[in-house]
C-alpha positions as CSV (number, residue, x, y, z in Angstrom):
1,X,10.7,-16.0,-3.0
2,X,8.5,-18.5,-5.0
3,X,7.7,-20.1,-2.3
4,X,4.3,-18.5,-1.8
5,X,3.2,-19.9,1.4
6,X,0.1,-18.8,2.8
7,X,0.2,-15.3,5.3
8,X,4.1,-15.3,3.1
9,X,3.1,-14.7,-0.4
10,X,2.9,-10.4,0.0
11,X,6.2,-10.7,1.4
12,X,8.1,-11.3,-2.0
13,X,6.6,-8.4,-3.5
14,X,8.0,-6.2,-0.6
15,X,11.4,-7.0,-0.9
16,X,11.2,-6.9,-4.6
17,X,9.7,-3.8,-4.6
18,X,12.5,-2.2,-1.9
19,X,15.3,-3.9,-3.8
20,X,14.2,-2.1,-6.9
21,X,13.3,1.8,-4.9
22,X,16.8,3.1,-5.2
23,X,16.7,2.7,-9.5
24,X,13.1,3.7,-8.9
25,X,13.7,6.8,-7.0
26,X,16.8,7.4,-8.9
27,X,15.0,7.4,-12.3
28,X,12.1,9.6,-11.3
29,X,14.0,12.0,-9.7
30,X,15.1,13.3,-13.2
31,X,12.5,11.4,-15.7
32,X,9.6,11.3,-13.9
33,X,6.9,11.4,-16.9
34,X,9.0,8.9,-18.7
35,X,9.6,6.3,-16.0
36,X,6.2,6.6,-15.2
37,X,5.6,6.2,-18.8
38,X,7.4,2.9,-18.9
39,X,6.5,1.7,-15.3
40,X,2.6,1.9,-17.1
41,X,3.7,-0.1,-20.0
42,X,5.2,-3.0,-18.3
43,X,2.0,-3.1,-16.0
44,X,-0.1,-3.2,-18.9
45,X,2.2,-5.5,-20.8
46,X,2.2,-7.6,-17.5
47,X,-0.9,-8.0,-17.4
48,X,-2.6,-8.6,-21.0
49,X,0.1,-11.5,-21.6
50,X,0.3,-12.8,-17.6
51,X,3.7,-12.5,-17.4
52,X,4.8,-13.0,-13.6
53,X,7.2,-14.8,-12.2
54,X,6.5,-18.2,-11.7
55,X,5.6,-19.7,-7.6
56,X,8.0,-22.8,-6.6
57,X,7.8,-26.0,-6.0
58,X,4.0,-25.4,-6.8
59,X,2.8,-24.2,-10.1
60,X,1.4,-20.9,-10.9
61,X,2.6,-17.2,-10.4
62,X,2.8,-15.3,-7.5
63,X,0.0,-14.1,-5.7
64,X,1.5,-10.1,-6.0
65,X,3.2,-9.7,-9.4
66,X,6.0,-7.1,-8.8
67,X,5.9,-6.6,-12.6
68,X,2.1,-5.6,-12.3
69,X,2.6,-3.5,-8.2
70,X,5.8,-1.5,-9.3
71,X,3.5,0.7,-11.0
72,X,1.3,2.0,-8.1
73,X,4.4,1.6,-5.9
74,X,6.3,4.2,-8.4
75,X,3.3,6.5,-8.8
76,X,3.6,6.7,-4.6
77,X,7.1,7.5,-5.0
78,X,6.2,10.1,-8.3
79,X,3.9,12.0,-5.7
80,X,6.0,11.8,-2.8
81,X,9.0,13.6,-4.5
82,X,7.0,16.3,-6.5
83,X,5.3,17.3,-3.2
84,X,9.1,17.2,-1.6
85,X,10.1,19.4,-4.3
86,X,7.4,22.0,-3.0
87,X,5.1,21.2,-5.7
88,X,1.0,20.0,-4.9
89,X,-1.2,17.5,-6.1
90,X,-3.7,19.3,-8.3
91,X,-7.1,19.3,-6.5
92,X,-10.6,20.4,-8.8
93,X,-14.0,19.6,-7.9
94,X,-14.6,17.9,-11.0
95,X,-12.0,15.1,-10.0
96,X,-12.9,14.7,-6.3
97,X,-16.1,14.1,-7.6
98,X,-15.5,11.6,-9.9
99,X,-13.3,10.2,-7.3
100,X,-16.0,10.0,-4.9
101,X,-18.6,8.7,-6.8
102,X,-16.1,5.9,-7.8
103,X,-15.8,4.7,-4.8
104,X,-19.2,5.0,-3.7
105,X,-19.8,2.8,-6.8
106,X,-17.1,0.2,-6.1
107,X,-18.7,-0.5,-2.9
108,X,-22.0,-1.0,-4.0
109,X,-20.4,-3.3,-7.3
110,X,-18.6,-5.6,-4.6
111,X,-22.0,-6.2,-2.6
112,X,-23.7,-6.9,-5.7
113,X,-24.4,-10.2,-8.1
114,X,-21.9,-8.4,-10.7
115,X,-18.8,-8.9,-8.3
116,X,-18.9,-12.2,-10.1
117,X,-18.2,-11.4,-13.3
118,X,-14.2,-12.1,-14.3
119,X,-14.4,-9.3,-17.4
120,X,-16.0,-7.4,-19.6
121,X,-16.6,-6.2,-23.2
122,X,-14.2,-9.6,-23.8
123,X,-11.6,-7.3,-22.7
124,X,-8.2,-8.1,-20.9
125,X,-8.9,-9.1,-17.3
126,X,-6.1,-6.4,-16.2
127,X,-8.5,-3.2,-17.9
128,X,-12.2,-4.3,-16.8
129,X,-11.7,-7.1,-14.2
130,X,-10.5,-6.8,-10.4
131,X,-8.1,-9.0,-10.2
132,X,-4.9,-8.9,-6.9
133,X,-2.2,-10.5,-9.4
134,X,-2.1,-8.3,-11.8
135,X,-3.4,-5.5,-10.4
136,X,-6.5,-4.7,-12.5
137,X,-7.3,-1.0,-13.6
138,X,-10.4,-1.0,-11.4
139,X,-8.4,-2.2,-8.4
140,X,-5.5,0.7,-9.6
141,X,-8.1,3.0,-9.9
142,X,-9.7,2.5,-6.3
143,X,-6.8,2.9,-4.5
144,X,-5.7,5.8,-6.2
145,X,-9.3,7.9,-6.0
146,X,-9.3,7.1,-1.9
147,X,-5.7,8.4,-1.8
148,X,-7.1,11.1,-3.7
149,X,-10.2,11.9,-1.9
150,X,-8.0,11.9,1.3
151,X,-5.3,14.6,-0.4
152,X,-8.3,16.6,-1.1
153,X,-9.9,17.4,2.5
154,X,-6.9,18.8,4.9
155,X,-9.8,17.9,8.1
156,X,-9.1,13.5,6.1
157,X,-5.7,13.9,5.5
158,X,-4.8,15.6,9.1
159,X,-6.6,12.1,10.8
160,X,-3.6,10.4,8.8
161,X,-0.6,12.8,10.6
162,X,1.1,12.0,13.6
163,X,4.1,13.2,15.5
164,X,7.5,11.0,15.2
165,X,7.2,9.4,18.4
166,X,3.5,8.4,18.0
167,X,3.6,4.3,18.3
168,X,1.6,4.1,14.8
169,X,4.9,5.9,13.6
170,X,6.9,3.7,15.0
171,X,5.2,0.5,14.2
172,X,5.3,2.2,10.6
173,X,9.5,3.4,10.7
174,X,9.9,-0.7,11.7
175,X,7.5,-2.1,9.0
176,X,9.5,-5.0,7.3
177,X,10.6,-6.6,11.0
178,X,7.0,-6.2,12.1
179,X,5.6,-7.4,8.9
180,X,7.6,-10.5,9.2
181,X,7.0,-11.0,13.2
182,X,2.8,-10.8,12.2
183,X,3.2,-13.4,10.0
184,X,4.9,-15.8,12.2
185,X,3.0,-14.9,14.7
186,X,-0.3,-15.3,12.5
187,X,1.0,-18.8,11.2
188,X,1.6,-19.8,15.2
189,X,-2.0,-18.5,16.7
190,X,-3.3,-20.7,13.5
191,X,-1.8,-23.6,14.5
192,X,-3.4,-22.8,18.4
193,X,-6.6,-22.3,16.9
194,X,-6.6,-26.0,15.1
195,X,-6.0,-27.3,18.5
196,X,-7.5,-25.6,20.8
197,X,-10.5,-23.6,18.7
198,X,-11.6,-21.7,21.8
199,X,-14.0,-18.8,21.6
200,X,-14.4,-15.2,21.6
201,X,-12.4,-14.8,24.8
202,X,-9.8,-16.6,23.2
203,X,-9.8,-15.2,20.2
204,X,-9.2,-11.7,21.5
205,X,-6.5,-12.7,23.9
206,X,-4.7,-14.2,20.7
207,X,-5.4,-11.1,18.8
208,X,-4.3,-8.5,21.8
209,X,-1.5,-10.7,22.3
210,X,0.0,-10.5,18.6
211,X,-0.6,-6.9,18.8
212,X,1.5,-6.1,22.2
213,X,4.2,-8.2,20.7
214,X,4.3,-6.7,17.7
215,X,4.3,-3.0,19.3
216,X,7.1,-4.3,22.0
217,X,9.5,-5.6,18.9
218,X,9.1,-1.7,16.9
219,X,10.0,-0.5,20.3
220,X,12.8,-2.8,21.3
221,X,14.5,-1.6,17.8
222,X,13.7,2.0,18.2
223,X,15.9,1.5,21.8
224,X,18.4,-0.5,19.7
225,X,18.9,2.3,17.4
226,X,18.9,5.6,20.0
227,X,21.6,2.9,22.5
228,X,23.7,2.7,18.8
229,X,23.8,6.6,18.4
230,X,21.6,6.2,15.1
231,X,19.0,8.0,15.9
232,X,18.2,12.3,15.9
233,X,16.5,14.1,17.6
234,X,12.9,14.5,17.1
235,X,10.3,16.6,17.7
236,X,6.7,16.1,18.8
237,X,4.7,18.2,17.2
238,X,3.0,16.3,13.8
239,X,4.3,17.6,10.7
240,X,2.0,21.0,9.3
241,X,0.0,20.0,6.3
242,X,1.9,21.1,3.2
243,X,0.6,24.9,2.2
244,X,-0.2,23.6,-1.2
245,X,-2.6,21.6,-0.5
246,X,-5.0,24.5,0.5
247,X,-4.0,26.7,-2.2
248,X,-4.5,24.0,-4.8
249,X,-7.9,22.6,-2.9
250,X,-9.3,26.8,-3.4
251,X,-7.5,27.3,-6.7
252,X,-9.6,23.6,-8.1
253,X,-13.1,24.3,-6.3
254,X,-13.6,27.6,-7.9
């Protein structure tokens, strides 16, 4: 896993971050303000000292610190189980607004001469800088106001729904195999482009062709699983949005 070859080096992260979800999903099922609690601290303990583990046979850490992305990845699972449980992300204008206009302000920041600036105020690089590793508090903070922003308008959110047997929900249910394909397939149509740069023509065939393959291995494994017995039936309709959402979206704008 230290082995953080290039196109490789989110890959670590992932199985780290699946081989932790069943103590993660077990311990905010019935603490969830508490593991959250503690999954904050060690991201901010993570990242003021740069504690990550270390890459091998090269020096450094790794480029995704699990110890700094467990804590986004456990405020995902957080959300997804009080929304399970029937409860709703609380929506006010006040906060979409703020969310909008950081994001509106991000983009501008990474187009401008201040992009280039590490930190600030002197302060820890993981509470005013923007760094992957560690996962800096502006970085957290995007993420989380677009996740929010698309939460808080049903027309967003429904773009993002799709039925069970949409091939986006299939490439999604096969992730971790498809993952891994793209990236040897990625390293391979590298090594094609060194010797035989091509053009625009090329380049598209390359990227089509990655694509198809990628699509044919989610479906060759969806076929595995319905020839093995393992899979139910589904329907085709997309899932409704959640009623709560409205009712929290009117309850927050007025």
């Amino acid at each position: 896993l230290g082995h953080q070859l290039g196109y490789n080096n989110i890959l670590p992260v992932y199985a780290v971050l699946l081989l932790m979800a069943p103590t993660f999903l077990l311990f905010i099922s019935y603490r969830p303000f508490t593991a959250l609690a503690l999954s904050g601290t060690l991201w901010l303990v993570a990242g003021i000292y740069q504690i990550a583990p270390p890459n091998y046979p090269e020096p450094g850490f790794w480029f995704l610190n699990p110890l700094s992305w467990q804590f986004l990845f456990n405020i995902g699972l957080a959300s997804m189980l009080h929304i399970r449980r029937g409860g709703a992300i609380p929506l006010n204008r006040w906060l979409v607004g703020a969310a909008a206009v950081y994001v509106a302000t991000a983009l501008v920041w990474v187009h401008s001469p201040l992009w280039g600036h590490v930190s600030w105020l002197n302060l820890p690089v993981v509470l005013t800088g923007f760094d992957k590793t560690f996962l800096s508090l502006p970085r957290l903070l995007h993420i989380l106001a677009v996740s929010y922003l698309i939460v808080a308008f049903p027309s967003v959110s429904n773009l993002f729904r799709t039925g069970r047997d949409h091939p986006l929900a299939i490439l999604g249910k096969r992730s971790l195999p498809v993952f891994i394909t793209g990236t040897l397939i990625a390293m391979a149509a590298q090594v094609m482009k060194l010797i035989n740069p091509g053009g625009f023509a090329y380049d598209s065939l390359l990227i089509s062709a990655g694509i198809a393959m990628q699509f044919a291995l989610a479906y060759y494994l969806e076929w595995l699983s319905a020839i093995g017995g393992n899979s139910k039936p589904v329907r085709n309709e997309a899932p409704p949005v959640h009623a709560s959402f409205g009712v929290g979206m009117a309850a927050g704008m007025n």
